[in-house]
N, C-alpha and C positions, 0 to 999 in steps of 0.2 A: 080499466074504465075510470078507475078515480086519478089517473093522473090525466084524463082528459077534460076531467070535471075540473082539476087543481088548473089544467092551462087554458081553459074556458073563464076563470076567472078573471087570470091574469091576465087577458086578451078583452076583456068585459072594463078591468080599471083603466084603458085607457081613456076610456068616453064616459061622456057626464051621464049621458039620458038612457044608456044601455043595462037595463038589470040580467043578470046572471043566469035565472030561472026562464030568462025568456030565448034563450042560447043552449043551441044545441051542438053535436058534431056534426049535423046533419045543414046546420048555417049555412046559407051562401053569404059568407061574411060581405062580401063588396056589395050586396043591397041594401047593409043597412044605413038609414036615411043618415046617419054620421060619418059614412065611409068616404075619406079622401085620400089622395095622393099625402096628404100629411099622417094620416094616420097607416097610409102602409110602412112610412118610417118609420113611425111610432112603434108599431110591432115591428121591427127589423133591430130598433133597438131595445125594446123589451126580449126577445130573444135573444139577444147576443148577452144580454145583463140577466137575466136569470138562468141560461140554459149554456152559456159559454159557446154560442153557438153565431156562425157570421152564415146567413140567407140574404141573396140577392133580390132587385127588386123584379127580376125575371121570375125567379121562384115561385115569389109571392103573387104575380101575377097569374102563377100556369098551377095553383091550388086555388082551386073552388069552393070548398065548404071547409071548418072549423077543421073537420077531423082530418083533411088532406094537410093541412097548415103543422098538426098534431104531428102526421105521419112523416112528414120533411125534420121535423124537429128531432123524431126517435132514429131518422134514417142515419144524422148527420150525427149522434151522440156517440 
């Protein structure tokens, strides 16, 4: 659980207005009112830079909430 806490953070410093506490696994990241097509780059390269890990933008599109983002993450390690 705390490493979903640790990639909830890191998925949280992408955006200026997003606090941490307010973010769960249970997120459906793409409603939040900051979510763009630039910011699913954004985590594709924050993933590949902390996790040594390369996710397409298919991927990211067919994961729904934080923890499915999580699960793609532990699948590919």
């Amino acid at each position: 659980m705390e490493e979903l806490k640790e990639f909830i953070s890191k998925f949280t410093d992408l955006f200026d207005n997003v606090d941490t506490d307010s973010l769960s696994g249970d997120t459906e990241f793409r409603y939040l009112d900051e979510w763009s097509s630039l910011s699913a780059l954004s985590v594709i390269a924050m993933i590949d830079e902390e996790y040594g890990i390369s996710v397409s933008s298919m991927e990211i599109r067919k994961a729904a909430t934080l923890s499915d983002l999580f699960e793609l993450v532990k699948s590919k390690k």
